[in-house]
KOLBABA-540497 format. One record per residue: x, y, z of N, C-alpha, C in turn; residue in three letters. Coordinates in steps of 0.05 Angstrom, whole numbers, padded with zeros to 5 digits, always signed. Layout:
BEGIN
XYZXYZXYZALA...
//
This chain:
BEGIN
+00215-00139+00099+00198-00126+00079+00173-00143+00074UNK+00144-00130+00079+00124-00141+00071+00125-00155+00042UNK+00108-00188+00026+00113-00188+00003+00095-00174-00006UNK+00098-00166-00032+00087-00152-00048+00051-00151-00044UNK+00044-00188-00047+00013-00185-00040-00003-00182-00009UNK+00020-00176+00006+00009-00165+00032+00000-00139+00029UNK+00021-00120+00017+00021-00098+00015-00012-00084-00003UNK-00019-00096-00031-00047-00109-00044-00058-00107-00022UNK-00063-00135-00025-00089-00141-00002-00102-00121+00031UNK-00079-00123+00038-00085-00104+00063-00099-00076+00056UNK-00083-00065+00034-00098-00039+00021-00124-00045+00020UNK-00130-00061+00001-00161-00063-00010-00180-00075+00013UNK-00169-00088+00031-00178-00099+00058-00195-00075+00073UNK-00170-00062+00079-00175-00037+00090-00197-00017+00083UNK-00183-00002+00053-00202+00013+00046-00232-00005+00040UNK-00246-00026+00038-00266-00039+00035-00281-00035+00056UNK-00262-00057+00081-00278-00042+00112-00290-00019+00125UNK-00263+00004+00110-00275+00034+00113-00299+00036+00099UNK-00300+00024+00079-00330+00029+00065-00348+00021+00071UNK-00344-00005+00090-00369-00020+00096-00387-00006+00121UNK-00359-00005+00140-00369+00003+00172-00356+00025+00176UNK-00350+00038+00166-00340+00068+00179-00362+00096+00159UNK-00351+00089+00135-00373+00110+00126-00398+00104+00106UNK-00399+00078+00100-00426+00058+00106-00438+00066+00075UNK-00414+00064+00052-00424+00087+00025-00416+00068+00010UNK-00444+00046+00003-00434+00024-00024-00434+00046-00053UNK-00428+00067-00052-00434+00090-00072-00407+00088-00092UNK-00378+00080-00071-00346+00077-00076-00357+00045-00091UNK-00346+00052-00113-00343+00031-00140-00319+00013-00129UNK-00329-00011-00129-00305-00040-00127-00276-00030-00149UNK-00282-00023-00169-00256-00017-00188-00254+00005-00166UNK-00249+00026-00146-00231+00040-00134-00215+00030-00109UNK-00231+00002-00101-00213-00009-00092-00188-00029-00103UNK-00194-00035-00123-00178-00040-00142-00148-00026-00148UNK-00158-00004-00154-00134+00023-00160-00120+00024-00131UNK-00138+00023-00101-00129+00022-00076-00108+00002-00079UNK-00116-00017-00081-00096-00039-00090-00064-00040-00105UNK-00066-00031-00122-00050-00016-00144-00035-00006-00124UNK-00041+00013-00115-00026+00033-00107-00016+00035-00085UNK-00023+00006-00068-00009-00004-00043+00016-00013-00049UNK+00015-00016-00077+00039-00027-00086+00058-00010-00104UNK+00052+00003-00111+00061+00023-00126+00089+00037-00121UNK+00095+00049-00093+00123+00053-00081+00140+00027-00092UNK+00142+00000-00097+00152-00011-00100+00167-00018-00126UNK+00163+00008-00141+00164+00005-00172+00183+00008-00180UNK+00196+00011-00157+00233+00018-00156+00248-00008-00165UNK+00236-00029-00158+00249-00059-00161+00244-00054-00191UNK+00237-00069-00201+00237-00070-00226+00246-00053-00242UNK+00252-00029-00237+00269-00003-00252+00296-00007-00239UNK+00294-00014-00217+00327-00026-00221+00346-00044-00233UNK+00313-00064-00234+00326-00086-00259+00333-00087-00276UNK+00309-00065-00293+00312-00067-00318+00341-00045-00327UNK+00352-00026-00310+00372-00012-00316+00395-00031-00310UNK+00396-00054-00293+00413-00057-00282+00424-00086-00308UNK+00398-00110-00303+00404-00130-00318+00402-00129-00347UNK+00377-00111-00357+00367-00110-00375+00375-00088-00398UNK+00394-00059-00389+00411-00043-00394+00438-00039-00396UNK+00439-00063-00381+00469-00067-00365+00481-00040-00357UNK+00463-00016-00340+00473+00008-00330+00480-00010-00295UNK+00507-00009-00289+00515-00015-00258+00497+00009-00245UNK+00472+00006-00225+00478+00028-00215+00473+00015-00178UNK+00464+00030-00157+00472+00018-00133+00432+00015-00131UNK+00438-00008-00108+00410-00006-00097+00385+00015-00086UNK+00376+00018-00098+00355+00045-00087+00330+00049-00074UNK+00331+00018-00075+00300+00017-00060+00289+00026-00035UNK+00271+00036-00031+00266+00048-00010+00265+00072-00007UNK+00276+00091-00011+00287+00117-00019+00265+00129-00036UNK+00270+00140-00056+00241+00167-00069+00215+00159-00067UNK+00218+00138-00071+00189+00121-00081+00176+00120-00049UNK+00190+00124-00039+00185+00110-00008+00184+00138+00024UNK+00181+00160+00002+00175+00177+00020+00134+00195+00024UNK+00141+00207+00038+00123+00223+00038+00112+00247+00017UNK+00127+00250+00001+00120+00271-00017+00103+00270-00040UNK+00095+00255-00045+00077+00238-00074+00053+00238-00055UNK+00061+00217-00037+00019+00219-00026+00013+00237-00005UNK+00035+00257-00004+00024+00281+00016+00022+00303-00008UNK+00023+00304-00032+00012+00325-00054-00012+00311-00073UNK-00016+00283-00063-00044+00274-00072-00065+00280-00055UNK-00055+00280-00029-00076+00281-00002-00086+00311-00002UNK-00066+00323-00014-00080+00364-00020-00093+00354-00040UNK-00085+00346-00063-00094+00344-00092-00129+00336-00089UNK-00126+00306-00068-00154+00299-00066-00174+00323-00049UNK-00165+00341-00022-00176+00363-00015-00189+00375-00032UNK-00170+00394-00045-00178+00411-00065-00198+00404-00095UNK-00197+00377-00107-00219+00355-00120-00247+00360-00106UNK-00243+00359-00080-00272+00348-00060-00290+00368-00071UNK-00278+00396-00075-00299+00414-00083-00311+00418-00109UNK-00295+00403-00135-00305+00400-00156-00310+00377-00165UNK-00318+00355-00152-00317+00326-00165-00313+00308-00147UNK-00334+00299-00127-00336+00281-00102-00316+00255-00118UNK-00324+00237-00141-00316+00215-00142-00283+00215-00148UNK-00270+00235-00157-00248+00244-00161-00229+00244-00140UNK-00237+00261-00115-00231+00260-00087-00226+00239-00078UNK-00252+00229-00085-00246+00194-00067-00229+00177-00080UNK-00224+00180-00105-00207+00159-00115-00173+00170-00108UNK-00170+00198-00111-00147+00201-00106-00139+00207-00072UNK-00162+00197-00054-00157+00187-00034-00156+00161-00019UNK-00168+00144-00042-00152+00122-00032-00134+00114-00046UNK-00111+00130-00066-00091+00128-00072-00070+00137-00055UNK-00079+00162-00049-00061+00166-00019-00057+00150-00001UNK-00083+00134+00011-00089+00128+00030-00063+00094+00018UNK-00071+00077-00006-00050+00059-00007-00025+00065-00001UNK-00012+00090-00007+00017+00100-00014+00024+00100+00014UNK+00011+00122+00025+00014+00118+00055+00019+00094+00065UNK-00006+00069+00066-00003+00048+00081+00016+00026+00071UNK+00023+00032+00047+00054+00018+00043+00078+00023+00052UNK+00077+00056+00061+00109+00067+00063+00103+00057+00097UNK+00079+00061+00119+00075+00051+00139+00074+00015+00140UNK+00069+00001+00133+00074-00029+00133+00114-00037+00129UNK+00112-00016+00104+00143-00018+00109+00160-00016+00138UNK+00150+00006+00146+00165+00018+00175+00162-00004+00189UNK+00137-00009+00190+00134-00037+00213+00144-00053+00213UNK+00146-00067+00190+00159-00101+00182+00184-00095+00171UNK+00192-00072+00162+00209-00071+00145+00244-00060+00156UNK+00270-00058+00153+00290-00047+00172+00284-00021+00178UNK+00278-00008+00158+00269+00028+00162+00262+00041+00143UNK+00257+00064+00151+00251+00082+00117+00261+00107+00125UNK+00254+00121+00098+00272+00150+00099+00247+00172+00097UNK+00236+00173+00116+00209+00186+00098+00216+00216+00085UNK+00237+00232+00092+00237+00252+00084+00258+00255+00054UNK+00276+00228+00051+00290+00233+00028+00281+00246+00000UNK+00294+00267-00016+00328+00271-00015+00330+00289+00009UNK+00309+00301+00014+00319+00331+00026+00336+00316+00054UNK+00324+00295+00070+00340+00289+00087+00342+00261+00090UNK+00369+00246+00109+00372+00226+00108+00363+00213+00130UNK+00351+00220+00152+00335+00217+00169+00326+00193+00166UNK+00334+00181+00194+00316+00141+00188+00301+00134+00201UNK+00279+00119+00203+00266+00110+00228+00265+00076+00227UNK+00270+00067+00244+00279+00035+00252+00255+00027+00252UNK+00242+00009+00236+00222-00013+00238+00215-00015+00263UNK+00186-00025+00268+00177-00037+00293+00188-00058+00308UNK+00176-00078+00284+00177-00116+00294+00211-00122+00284UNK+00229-00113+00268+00256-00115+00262+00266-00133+00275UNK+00261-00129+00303+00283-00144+00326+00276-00162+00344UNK+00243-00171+00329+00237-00199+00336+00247-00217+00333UNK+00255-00244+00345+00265-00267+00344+00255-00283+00329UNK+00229-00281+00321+00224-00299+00287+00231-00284+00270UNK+00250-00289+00251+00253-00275+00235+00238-00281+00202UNK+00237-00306+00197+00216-00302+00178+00178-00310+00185UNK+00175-00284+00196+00147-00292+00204+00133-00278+00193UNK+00138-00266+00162+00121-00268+00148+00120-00276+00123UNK+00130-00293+00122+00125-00313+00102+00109-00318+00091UNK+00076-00317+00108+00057-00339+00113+00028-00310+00117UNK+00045-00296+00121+00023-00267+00125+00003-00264+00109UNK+00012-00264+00080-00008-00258+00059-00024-00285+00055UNK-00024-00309+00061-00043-00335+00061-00062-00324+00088UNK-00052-00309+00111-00063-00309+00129-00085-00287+00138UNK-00086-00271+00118-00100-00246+00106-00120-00255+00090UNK-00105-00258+00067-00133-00277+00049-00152-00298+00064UNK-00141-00313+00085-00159-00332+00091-00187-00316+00114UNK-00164-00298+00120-00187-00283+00138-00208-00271+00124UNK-00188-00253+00099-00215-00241+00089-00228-00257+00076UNK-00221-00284+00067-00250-00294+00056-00277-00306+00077UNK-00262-00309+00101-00276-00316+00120-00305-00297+00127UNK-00282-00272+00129-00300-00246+00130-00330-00241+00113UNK-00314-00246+00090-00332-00239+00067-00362-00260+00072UNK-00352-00285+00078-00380-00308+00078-00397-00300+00098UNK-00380-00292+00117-00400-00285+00143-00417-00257+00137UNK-00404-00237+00124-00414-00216+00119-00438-00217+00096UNK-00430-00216+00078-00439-00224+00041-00440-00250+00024UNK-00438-00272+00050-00448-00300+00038-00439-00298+00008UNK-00408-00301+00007-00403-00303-00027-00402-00325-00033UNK-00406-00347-00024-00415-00378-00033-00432-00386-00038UNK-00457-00358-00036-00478-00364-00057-00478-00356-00083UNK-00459-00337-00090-00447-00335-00119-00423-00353-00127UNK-00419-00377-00126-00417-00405-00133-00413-00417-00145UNK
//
């Protein structure tokens, strides 16, 4: 399982780049990458609601992670939601597409690094096996999220010289 600030970062990485070099629109407000951010993480909100029922309730209940939070159905009725926005409220659209767009790229980072996911749960139990799972390093990402940040700051100097804001 990706840690938590891989899952962050890569979002706002991402959606940033899309903004820079794909559709070239400093128009998308830094706070919606932000929320992009958020919401890369957001599927994950299951941990802590387990906790708090579990340690903090003392309700026994079984592990659940992965499962609702972790399907397709939330950011495939934002991804209409943002559609149908586009026609009344450009900035609206965009934000609740790069909310989609995090939800998505968390439940996908999962698949990759992660044992599997359920994308269609409850309706089905259907699994799909991680990518990298059955690599022989097994903790090789440890070190991922230092190795992201370092790039993107790298990025950023070369691009936007932010070491002249100092």
């Amino acid at each position: 399982m990706p840690p938590a600030v891989t899952h962050v970062l890569l979002t706002i990485i991402l959606v940033d780049l899309f903004r820079d070099y794909i559709i070239k629109d400093k128009t998308i407000p830094l706070h919606f990458l932000f929320i992009g951010g958020v919401a890369g993480l957001l599927p994950d909100i299951d941990i802590p609601f387990f906790w708090f029922l579990n340690d903090i309730l003392k309700i026994k209940t079984i592990w659940f992670h992965g499962t609702i939070t972790h399907t397709i159905w939330v950011p495939l009725l934002l991804l209409i939601a943002s559609v149908i926005a586009y026609k009344f409220n450009r900035n609206t659209s965009i934000l609740l597409g790069i909310i989609t767009f995090g939800l998505f790229f968390h439940i996908f980072l999962d698949f990759v690094l992660r044992g599997s996911i359920m994308p269609l749960y409850p309706l089905s139990n259907f699994t799909i096996k991680g990518i990298l799972t059955d690599l022989p390093f097994v903790h090789w990402d440890l070190g991922l999220d230092a190795v992201i940040l370092l790039g993107w700051l790298w990025h950023e100097e070369r691009k936007h010289r932010i070491s002249d804001f100092i």
